[in-house]
C-alpha positions as CSV (number, residue, x, y, z in Angstrom):
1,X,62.8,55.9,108.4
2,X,66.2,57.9,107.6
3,X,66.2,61.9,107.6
4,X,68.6,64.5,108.0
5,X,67.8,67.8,109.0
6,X,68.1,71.0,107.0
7,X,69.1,74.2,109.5
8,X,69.6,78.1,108.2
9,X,69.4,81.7,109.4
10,X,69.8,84.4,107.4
11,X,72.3,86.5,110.2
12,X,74.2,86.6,113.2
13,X,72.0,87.6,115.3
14,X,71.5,84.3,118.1
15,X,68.1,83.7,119.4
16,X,65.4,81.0,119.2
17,X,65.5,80.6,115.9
18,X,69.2,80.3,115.5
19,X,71.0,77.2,114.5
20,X,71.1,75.5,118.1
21,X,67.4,75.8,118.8
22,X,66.2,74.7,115.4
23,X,68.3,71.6,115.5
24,X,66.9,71.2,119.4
25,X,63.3,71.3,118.0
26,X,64.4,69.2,114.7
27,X,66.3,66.4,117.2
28,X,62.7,65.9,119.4
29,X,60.1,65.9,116.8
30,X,62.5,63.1,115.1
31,X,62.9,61.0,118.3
32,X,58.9,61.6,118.7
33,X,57.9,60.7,115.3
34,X,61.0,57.6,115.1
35,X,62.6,59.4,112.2
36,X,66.8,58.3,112.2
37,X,68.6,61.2,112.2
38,X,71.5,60.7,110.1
39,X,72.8,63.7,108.8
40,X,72.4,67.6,109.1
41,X,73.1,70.6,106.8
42,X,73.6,74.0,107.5
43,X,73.6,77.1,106.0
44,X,75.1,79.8,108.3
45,X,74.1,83.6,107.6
46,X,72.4,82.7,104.1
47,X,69.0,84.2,103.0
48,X,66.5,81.5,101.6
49,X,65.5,84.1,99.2
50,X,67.5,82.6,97.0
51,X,68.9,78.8,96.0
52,X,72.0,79.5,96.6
53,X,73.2,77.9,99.7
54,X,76.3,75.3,99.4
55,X,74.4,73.2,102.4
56,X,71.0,73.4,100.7
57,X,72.2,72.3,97.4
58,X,74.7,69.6,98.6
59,X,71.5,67.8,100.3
60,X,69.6,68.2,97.3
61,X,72.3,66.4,95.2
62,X,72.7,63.7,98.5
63,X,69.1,63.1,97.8
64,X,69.7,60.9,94.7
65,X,72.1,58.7,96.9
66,X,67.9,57.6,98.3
67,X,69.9,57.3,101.8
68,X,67.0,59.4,103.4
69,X,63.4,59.4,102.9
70,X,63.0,62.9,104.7
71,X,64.4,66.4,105.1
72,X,63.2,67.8,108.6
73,X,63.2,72.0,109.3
74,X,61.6,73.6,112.0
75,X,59.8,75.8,109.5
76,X,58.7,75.8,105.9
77,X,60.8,79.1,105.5
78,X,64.0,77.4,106.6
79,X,63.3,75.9,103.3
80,X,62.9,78.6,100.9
81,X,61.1,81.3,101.3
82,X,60.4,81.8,97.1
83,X,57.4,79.7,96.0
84,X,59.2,78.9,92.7
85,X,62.4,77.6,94.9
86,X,60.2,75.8,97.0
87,X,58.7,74.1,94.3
88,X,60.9,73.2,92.2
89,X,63.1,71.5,95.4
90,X,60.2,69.6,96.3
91,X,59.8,67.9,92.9
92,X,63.5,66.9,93.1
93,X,63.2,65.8,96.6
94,X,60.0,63.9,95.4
95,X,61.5,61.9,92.4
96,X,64.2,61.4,94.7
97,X,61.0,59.4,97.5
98,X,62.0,62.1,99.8
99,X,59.3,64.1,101.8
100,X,60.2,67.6,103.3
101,X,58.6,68.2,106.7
102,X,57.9,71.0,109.1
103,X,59.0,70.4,112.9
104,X,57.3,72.9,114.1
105,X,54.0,73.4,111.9
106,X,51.3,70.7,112.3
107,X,50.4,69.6,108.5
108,X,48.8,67.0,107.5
109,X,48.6,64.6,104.2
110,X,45.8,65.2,103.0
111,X,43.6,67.8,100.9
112,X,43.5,70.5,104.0
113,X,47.2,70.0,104.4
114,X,48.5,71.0,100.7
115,X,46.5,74.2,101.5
116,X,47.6,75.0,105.0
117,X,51.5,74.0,102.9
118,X,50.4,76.4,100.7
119,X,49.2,79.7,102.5
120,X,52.5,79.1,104.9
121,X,55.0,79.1,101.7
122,X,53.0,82.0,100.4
123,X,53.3,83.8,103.7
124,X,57.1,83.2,103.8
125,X,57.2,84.8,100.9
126,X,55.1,87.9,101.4
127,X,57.1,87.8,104.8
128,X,60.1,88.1,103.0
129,X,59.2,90.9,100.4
130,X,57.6,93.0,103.3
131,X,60.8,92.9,105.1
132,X,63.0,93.8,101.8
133,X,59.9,96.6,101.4
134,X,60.7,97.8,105.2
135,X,64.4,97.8,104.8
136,X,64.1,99.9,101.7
137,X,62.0,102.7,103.3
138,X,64.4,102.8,106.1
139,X,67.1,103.5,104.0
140,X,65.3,105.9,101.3
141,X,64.4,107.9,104.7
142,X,67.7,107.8,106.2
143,X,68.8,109.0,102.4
144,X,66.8,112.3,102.5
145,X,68.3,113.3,106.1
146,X,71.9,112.9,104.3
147,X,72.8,109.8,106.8
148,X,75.3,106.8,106.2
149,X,73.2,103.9,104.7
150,X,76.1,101.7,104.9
151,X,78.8,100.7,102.9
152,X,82.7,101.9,102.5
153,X,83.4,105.8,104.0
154,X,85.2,107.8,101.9
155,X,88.6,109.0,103.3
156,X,88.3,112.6,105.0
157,X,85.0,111.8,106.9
158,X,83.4,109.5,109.6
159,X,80.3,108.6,110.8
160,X,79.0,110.4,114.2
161,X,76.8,108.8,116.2
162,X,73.6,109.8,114.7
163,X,74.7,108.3,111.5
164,X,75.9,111.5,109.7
165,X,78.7,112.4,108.2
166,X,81.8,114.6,109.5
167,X,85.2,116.2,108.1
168,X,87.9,114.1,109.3
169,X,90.3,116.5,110.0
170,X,93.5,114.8,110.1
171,X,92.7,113.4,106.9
172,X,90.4,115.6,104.9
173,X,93.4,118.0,104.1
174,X,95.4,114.9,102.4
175,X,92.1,114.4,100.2
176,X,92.6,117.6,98.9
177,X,96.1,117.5,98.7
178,X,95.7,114.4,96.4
179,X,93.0,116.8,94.3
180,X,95.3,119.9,93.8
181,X,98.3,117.6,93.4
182,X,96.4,116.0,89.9
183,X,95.0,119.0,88.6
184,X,99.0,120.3,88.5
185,X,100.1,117.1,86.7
186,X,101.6,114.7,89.2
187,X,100.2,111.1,88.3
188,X,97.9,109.2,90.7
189,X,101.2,106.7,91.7
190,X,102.9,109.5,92.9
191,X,100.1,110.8,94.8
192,X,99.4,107.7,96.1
193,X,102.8,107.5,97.2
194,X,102.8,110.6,99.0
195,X,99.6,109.1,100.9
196,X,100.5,106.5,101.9
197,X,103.9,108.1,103.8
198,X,101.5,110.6,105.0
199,X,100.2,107.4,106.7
200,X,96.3,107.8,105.5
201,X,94.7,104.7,104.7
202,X,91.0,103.6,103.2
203,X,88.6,103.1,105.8
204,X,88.9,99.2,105.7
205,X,92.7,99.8,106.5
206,X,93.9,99.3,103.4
207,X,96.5,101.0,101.7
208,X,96.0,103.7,98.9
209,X,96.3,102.0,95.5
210,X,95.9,104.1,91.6
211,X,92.9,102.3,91.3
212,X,91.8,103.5,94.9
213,X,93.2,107.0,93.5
214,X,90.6,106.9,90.7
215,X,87.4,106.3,93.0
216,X,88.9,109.6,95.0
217,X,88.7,111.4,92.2
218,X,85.2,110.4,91.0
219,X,83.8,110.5,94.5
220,X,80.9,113.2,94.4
221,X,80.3,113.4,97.8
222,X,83.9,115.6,98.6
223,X,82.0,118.4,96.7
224,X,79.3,117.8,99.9
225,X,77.0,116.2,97.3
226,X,75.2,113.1,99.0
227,X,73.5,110.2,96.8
228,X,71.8,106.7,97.4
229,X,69.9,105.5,94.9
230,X,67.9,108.1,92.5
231,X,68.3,111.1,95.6
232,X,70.8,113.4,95.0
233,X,70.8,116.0,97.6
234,X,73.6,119.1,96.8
235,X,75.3,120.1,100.2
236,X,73.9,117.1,102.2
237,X,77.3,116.5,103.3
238,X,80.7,118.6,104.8
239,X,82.3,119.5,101.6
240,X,86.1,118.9,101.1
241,X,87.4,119.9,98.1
242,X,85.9,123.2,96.3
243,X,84.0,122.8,92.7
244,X,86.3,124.5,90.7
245,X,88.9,121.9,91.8
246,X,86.9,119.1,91.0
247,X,86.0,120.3,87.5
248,X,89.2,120.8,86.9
249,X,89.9,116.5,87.8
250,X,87.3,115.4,86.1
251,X,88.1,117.0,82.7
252,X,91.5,115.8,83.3
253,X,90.4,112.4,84.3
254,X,88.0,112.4,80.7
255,X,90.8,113.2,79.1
256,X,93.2,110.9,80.1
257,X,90.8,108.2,79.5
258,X,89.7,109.8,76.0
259,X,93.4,109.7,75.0
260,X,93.8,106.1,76.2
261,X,91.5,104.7,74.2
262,X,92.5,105.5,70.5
263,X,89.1,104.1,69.4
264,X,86.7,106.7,71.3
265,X,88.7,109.3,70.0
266,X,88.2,108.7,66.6
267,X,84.9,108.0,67.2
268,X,83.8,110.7,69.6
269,X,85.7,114.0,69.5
270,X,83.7,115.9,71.7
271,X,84.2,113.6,74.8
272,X,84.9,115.3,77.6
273,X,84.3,119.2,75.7
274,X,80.7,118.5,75.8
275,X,78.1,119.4,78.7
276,X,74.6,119.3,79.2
277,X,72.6,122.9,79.2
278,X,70.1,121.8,81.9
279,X,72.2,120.2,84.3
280,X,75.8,121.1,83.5
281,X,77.0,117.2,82.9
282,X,79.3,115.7,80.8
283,X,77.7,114.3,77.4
284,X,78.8,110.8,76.5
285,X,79.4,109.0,73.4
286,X,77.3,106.4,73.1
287,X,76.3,103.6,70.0
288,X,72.8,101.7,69.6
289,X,71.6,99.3,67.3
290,X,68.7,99.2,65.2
291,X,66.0,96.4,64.2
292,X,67.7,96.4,61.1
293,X,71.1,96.2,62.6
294,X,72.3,99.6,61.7
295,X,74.5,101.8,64.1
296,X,73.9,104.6,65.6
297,X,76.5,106.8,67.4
298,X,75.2,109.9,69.7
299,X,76.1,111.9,73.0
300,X,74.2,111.3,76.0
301,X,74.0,113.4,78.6
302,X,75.7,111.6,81.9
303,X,72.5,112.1,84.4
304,X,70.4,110.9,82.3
305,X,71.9,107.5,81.8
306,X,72.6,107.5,85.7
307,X,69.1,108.4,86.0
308,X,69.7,111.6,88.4
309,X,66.6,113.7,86.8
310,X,67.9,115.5,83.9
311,X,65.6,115.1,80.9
312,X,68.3,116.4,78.4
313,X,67.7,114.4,75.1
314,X,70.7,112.1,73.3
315,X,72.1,113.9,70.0
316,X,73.2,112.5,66.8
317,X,77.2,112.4,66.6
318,X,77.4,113.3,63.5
319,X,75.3,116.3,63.9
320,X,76.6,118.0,66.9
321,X,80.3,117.3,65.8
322,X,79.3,118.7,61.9
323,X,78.3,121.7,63.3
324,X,81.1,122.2,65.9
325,X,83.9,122.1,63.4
326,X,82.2,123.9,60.8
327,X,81.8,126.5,63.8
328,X,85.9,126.2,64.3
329,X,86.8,126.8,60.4
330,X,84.0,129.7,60.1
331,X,85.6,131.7,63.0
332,X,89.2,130.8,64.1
333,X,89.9,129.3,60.1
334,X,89.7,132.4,58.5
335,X,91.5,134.8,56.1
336,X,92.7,136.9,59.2
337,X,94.0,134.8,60.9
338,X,95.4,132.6,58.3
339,X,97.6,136.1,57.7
340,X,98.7,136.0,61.3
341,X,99.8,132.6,61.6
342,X,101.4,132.8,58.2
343,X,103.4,135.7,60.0
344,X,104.3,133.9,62.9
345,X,105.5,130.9,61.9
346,X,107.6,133.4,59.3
347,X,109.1,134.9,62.3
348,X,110.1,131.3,64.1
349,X,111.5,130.6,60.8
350,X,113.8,133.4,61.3
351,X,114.5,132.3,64.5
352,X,117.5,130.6,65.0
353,X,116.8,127.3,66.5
354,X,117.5,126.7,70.7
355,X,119.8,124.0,70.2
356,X,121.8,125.2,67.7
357,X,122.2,128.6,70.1
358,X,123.1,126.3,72.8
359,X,125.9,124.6,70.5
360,X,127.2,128.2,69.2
361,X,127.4,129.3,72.7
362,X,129.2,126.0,73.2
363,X,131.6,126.5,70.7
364,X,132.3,129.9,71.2
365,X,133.1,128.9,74.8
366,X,135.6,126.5,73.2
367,X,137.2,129.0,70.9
368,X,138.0,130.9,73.7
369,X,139.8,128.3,75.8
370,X,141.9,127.5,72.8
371,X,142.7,131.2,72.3
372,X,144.0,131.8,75.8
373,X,145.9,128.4,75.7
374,X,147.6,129.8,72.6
375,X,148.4,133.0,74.3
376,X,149.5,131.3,76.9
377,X,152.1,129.0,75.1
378,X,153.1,132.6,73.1
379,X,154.1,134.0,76.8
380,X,156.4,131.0,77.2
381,X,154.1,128.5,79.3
382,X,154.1,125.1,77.3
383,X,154.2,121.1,78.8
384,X,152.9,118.3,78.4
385,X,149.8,119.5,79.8
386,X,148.9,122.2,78.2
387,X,149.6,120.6,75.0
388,X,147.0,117.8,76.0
389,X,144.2,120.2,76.9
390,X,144.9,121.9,73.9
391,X,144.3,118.8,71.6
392,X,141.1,117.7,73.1
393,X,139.8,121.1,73.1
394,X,140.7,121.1,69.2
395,X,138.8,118.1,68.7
396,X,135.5,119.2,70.9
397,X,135.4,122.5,68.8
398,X,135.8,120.4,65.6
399,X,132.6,117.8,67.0
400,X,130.9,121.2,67.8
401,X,131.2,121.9,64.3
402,X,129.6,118.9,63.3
403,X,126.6,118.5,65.6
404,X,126.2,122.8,64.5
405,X,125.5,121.3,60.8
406,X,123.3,118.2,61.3
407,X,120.8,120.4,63.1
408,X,121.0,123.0,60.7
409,X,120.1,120.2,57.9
410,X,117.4,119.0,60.2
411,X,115.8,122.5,60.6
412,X,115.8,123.1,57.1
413,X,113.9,120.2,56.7
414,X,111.8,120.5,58.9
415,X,111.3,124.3,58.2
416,X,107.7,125.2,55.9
417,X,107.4,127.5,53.0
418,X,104.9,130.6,53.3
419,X,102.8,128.5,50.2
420,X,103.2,125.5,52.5
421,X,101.4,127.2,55.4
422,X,99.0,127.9,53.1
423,X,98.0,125.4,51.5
424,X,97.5,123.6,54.2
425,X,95.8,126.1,56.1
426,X,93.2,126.5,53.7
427,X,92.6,122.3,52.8
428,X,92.9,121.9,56.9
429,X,89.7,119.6,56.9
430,X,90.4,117.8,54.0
431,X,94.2,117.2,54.3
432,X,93.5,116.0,58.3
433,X,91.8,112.2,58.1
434,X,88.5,112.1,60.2
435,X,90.0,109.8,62.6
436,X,92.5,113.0,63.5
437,X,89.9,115.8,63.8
438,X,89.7,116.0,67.5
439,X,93.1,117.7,67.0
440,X,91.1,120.6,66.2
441,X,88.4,120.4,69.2
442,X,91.4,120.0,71.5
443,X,93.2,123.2,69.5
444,X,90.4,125.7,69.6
445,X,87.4,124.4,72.1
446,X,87.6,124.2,75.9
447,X,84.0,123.9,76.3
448,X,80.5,123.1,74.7
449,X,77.4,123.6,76.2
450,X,74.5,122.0,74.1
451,X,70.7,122.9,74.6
452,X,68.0,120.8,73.1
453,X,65.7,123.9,72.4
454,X,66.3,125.7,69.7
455,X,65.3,129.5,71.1
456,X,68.5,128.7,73.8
């Protein structure tokens, strides 16, 4: 009878079980048995915990071809170790009059060997969930000493030998270079620019991209806080760059985003003002939809839908945002200070505009010069020269002239009345369109801090 043997190991790591001695094993129980080997497939460094394997499923689909009436493995777990896989690859193999056998594991046909089939697949499987279970608690317990579970290392640190994180200190002052640098308005290409002639690359070599600039700047752990999972452990790690900096980047960051995305500030115009009382977060706008297929909109607090233990409940949008700007025309919207503003903007009006102060000066510069040519040719001192200088400064003082009364016209068109103010100060919310009040969050709130009780 024709087989081929089926081979796989799940990592590099080369001992008995690896590829060579499972073919070894596979190779003598055929020649034993007078099975005709005449193909293999192998699956290097792929778990059987799942199906997908490019060797596995290109002998499956071979199977049709009926060029082999056996797959050969040196254990039942080279096959799958899922009892759904397995059975579902055995029926195919089975339509297909192909029989999948153990090199290694002694079962037979009959009633006793189904069950012996059974208990080993099972195994396999418990084998492979204990494992994943064992794994998991080594890395939750490596989590709560603040050690490296794996993964990329942020630029700045390294990993000592006991697995814990350190302050690079060639490159942990360029991290918070790149922090200060946003927070006073350069833009992540030019500070990924400066980087990457500073020479400081990611830890895989590669160098700093704006979207590698935007991981920086979201990275927790330069604040020292260390995360894996649900722990969050405050000052597990060297910090880098102080709080108040990296409050300062994330609003920024929120902002920039908000203002990107014309349809989240229309429909949430407390992103990035609001914070969560308990834990000091950011609240999010969010949407849900009910059984009947309405929408709701509401703000969630940030840890809770990252599932870092805050217990802060959601609130309506309309709510929260109701009561914020009817908090705005109550106290900065009033009589007094409608009177102060009316003043002010009186007083600009008065105020000759900057351009037209820069042409005057201009001008009178120019007036000058033609006086002192004038003078000049009155004391005797005329040519061809003079007279050329003295046309052209004619015709700049006359273009002067000019550009003085377009902006004049502009001004005055531009300028309001004192019923003009107003009016509109007192119809603010009802002349500004809904999708435009978050030009009155931005205006007059920096900050919001929401509490879900009402004593707070």
């Amino acid at each position: 009878m024709n087989a081929v043997i089926y081979a796989r190991y799940s990592c590099g790591h080369q001992r008995e079980e690896s590829i060579e001695g499972q073919l070894r094993e596979c190779r003598e129980f055929a020649l034993k048995n007078n099975y005709c080997v005449i193909g293999e497939y192998i699956d290097r460094a792929y778990s059987a915990k799942t199906d997908n394997r490019p060797e596995f499923q290109r002998m499956i689909k071979d199977s049709s071809s009926k060029k082999f009436n056996a797959v050969i493995v040196w254990k039942l777990d080279r096959f799958a170790r899922n009892r759904y896989d397995s059975l579902h690859y055995k029926m195919i193999l089975k339509k297909n009059m192909v029989d999948v056998i153990s090199a290694t594991e002694k079962i037979s046909r009959g009633s006793e060997g189904i069950m012996l089939e059974s208990i080993l697949e099972g195994y396999a499987e418990y084998y492979s969930a204990e494992l994943s279970e064992k794994v998991i608690r080594g890395m939750t317990e490596n989590a709560l000493k603040c050690k490296f579970n794996g993964g990329s290392v942020p630029i700045g640190y390294y990993i000592d030998k006991n697995n814990q994180y350190q302050i690079d200190v060639i490159t942990a002052p360029y991290v918070k270079d790149a922090f200060v640098m946003y927070a006073s308005n350069f833009s992540m290409k030019e500070i990924a620019e400066y980087l990457k002639d500073k020479g400081v690359r990611t830890s895989r070599n590669k160098i700093i991209s704006i979207r590698t600039m935007s991981t920086i700047f979201r990275n927790r752990k330069y604040i020292g806080e260390y995360s894996y999972n649900d722990i969050v452990i405050p000052d597990g790690i060297p910090q880098i760059v102080p709080l108040e900096l990296f409050d300062e980047v994330q609003k920024k960051l929120d902002m920039k985003r908000r203002n990107s995305n014309p349809d989240m500030k229309k429909r949430y115009i407390l992103s990035s003002k609001l914070r969560c009382g308990k834990c000091n977060s950011l609240m999010c706008g969010e949407s849900g939809t009910s059984k009947t297929g309405k929408v709701y909109h509401y703000y969630k607090c940030s840890s809770v839908k990252r599932h870092l233990g805050c217990d802060m409940k959601s609130v309506r949008q309309e709510d929260i945002e109701k009561e914020v700007l009817e908090y705005v025309v109550q106290n900065y919207l009033t009589k007094e200070n409608m009177e102060i503003i009316v003043q002010q903007i009186m007083e600009i009006n008065k105020k000759e505009n900057a351009g037209i102060l820069l042409l005057k000066k201009q001008y009178t510069c120019v007036k000058r010069n033609i006086r002192n040519i004038v003078d000049a040719i009155a004391d005797g001192f005329y040519n061809d020269s003079v007279k050329d200088k003295l046309l052209n400064l004619e015709k700049e003082k006359a273009d002067l002239e000019m550009q003085i009364e377009i902006e004049k016209e502009k001004v005055s068109k531009l300028t309001l009345t004192e019923e003009q103010i107003r009016y509109w100060y007192s119809n603010i919310l009802t002349l500004i369109p809904d999708s435009k009040k978050f030009i009155l969050v931005d205006t007059f709130v920096d900050e919001i801090i929401y509490f879900d009780d009402e004593n707070d």
